[in-house]
N, CA and C atoms as an extended XYZ file, in Angstrom:
207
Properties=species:S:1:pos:R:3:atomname:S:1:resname:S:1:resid:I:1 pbc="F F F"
N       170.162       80.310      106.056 N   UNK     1
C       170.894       80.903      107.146 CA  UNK     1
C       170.254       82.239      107.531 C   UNK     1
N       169.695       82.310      108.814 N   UNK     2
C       169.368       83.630      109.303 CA  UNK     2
C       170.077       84.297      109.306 C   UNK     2
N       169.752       85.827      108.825 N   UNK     3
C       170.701       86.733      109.254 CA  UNK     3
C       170.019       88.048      110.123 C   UNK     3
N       171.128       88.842      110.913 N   UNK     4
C       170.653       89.322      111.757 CA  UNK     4
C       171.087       91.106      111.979 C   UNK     4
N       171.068       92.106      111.977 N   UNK     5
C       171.668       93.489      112.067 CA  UNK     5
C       172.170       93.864      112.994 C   UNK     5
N       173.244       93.874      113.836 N   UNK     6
C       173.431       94.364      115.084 CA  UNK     6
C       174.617       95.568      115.183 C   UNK     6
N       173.737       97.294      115.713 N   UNK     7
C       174.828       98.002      115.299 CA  UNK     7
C       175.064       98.308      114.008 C   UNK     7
N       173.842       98.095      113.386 N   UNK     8
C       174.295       98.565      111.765 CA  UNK     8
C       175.118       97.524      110.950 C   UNK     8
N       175.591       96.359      111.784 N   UNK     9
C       176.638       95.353      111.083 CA  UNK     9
C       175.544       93.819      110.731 C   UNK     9
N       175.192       93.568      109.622 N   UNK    10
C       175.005       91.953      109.924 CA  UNK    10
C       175.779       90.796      109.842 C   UNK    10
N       175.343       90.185      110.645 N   UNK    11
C       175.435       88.568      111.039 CA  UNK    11
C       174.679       87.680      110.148 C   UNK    11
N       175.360       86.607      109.607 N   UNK    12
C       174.661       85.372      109.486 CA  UNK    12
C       175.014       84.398      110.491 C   UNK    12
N       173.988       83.587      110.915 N   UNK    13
C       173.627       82.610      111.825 CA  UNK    13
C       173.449       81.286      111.239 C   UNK    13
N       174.328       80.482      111.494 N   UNK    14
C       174.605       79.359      111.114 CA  UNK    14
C       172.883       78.216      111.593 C   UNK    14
N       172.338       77.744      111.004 N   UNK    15
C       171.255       76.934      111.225 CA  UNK    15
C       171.951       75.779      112.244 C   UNK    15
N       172.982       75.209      112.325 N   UNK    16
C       173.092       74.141      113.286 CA  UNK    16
C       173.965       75.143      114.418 C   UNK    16
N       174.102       76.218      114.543 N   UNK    17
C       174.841       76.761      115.643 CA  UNK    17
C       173.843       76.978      117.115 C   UNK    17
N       173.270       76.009      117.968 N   UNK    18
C       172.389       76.101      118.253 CA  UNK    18
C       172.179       77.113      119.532 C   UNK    18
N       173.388       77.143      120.133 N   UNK    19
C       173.389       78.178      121.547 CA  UNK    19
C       172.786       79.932      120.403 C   UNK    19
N       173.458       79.948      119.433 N   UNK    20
C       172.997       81.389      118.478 CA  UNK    20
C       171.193       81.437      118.441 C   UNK    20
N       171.059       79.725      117.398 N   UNK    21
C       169.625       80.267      117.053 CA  UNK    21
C       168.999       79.949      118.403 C   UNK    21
N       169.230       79.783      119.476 N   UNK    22
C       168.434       80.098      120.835 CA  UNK    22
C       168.578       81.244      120.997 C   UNK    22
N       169.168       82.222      121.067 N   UNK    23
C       169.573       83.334      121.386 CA  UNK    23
C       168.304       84.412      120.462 C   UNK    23
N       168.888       83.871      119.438 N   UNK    24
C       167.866       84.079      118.054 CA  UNK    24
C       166.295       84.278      117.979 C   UNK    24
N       166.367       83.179      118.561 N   UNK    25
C       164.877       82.455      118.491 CA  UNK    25
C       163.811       83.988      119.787 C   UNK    25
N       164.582       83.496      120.685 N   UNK    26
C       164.498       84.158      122.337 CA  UNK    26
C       163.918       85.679      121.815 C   UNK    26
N       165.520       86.694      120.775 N   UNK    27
C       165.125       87.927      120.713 CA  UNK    27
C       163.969       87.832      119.368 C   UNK    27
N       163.917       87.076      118.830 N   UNK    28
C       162.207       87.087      118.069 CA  UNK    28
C       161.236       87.243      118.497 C   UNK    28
N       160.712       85.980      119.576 N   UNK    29
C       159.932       86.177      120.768 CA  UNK    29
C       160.064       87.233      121.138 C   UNK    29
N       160.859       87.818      121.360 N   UNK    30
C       160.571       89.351      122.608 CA  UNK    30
C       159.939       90.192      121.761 C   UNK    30
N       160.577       90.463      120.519 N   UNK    31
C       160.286       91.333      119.205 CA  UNK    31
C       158.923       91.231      118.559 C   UNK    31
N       158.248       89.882      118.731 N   UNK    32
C       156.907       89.519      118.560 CA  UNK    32
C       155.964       89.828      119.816 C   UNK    32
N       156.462       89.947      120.749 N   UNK    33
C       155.554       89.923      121.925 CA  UNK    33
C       155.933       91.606      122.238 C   UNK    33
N       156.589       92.424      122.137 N   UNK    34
C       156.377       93.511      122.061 CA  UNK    34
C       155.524       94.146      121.228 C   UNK    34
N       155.515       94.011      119.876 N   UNK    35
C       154.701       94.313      118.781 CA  UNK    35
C       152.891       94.018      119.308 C   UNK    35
N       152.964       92.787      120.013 N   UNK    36
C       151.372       92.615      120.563 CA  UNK    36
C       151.084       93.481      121.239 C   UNK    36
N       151.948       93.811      122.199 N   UNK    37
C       151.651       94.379      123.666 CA  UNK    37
C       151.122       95.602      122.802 C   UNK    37
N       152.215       96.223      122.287 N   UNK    38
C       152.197       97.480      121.473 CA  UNK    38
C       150.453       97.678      120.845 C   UNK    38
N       150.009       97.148      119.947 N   UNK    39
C       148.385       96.988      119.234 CA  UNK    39
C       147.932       96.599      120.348 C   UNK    39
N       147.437       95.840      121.045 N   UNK    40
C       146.813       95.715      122.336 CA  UNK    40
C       146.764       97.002      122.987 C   UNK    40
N       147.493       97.898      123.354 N   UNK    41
C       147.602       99.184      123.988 CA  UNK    41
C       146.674      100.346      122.883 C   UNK    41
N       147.049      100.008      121.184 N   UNK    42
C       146.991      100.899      120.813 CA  UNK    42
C       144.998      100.679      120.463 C   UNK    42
N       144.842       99.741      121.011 N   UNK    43
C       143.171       98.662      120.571 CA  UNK    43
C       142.201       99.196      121.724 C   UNK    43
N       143.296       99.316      122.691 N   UNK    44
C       142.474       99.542      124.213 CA  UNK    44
C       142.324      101.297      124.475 C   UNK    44
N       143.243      101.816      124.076 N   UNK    45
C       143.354      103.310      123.843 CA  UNK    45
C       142.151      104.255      122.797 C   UNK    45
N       142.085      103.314      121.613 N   UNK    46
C       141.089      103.514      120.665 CA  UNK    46
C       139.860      103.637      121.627 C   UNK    46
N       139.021      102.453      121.868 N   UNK    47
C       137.941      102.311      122.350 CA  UNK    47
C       137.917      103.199      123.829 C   UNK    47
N       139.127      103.433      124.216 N   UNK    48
C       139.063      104.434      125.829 CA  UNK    48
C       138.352      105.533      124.969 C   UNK    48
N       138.925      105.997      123.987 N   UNK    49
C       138.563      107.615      123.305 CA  UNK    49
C       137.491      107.460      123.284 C   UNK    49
N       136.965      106.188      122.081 N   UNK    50
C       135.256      105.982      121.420 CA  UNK    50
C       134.921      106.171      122.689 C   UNK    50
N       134.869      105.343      123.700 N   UNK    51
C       133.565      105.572      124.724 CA  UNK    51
C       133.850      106.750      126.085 C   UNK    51
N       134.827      107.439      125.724 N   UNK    52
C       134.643      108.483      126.304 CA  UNK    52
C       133.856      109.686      125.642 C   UNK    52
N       133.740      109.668      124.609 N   UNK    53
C       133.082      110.312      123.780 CA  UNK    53
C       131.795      110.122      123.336 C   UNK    53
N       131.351      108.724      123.523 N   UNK    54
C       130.020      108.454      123.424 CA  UNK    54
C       129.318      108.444      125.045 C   UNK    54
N       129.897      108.883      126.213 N   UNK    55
C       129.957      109.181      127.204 CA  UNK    55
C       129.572      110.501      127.388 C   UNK    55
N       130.196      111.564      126.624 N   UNK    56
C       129.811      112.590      126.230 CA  UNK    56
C       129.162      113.267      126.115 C   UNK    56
N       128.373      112.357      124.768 N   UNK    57
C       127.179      112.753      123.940 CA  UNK    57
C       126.230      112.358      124.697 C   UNK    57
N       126.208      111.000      125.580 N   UNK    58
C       125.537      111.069      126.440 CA  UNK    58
C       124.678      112.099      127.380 C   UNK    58
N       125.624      112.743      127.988 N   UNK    59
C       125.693      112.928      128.890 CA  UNK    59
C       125.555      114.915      128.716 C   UNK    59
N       125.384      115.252      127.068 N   UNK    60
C       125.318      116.009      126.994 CA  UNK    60
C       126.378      117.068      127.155 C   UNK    60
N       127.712      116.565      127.079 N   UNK    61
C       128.609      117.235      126.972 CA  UNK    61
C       129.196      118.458      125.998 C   UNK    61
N       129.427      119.207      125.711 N   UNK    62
C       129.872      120.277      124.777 CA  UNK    62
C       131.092      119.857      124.402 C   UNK    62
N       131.934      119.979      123.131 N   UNK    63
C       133.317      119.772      122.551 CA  UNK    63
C       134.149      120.920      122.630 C   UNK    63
N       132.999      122.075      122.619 N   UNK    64
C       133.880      122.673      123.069 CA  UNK    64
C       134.011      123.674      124.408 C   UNK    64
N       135.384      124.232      124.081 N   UNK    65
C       136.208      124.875      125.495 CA  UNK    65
C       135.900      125.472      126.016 C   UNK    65
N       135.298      125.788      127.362 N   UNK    66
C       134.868      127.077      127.862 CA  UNK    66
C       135.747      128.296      128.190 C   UNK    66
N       135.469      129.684      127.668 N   UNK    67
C       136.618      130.672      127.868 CA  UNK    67
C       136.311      130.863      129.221 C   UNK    67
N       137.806      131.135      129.741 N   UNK    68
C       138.106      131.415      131.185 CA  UNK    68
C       137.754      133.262      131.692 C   UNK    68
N       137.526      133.694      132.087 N   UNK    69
C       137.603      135.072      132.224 CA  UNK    69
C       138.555      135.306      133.307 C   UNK    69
């Protein structure tokens, strides 16, 4: 029997209750497909930095700040 937290309270979910484990099933999926989206963003963000930075060095860039006067 699945069980589930809602509000700090859990639920168990009956295995033949089937309108539930659709319900169930549905907020898994979302909960799994957020988590991708999430690493996908955090995969694409990585490599934005790396090759802005090897862009950089390229290009002869300095790291550091120039003082303003």
């Amino acid at each position: 029997m699945p069980k589930i937290t809602i509000d700090d309270k859990q639920y168990e979910i009956k295995d033949d209750d089937t309108e539930k484990m659709q319900i169930l099933n549905t907020l898994s999926l979302g909960s799994n497909s957020i988590n991708l989206l999430n690493h996908i963003v955090q995969c694409v963000d990585a490599i934005q930095r790396g090759k802005t930075e090897e862009l950089k060095n390229v290009l002869g860039v300095s790291n550091e700040k120039k003082k303003s006067s």
